[in-house]
C-alpha positions as CSV (number, residue, x, y, z in Angstrom):
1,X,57.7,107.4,129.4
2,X,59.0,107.2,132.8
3,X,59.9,104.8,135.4
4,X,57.4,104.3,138.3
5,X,57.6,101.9,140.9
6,X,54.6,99.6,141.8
7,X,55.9,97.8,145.1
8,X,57.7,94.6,142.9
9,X,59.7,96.5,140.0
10,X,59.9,99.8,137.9
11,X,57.3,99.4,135.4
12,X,57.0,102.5,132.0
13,X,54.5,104.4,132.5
14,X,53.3,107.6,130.2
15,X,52.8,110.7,131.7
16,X,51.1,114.1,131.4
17,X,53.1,116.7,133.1
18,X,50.6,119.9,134.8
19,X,51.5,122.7,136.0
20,X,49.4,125.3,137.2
21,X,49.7,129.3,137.4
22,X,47.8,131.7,139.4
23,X,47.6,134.8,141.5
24,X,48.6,134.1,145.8
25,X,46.7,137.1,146.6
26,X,43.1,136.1,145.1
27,X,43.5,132.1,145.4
28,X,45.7,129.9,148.2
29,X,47.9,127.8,147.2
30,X,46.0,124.8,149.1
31,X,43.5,125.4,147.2
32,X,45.4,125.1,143.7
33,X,47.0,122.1,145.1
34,X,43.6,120.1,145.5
35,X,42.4,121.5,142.3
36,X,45.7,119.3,140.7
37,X,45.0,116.3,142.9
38,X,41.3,116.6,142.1
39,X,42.2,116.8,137.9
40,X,45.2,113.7,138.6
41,X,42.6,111.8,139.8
42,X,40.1,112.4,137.1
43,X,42.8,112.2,134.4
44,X,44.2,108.4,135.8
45,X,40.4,107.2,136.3
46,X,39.2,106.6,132.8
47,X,35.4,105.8,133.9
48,X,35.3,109.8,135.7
49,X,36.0,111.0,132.4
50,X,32.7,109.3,130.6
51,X,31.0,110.8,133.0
């Protein structure tokens, strides 16, 4: 659990540490970094995972 702030107070929150590992030569790091973004917002909208 860790404290994240939602504009009024510090509220727990769970949460699911990524990390991601590849080669700079073959893939650009932009490109990992919206792959992350893309899967963080998959993994905190439950109705994208149904489908």
């Amino acid at each position: 659990m860790k404290p994240v702030w939602n504009g009024k107070d510090f509220t727990p929150r769970l949460m699911l540490p990524l990390s991601l590992s590849f080669d700079h030569r073959v893939i650009d790091g932009a490109d990992g970094a919206r792959f992350i973004t893309y899967i963080n917002q998959v993994l905190s909208d439950i109705r994208r995972l149904i489908m």
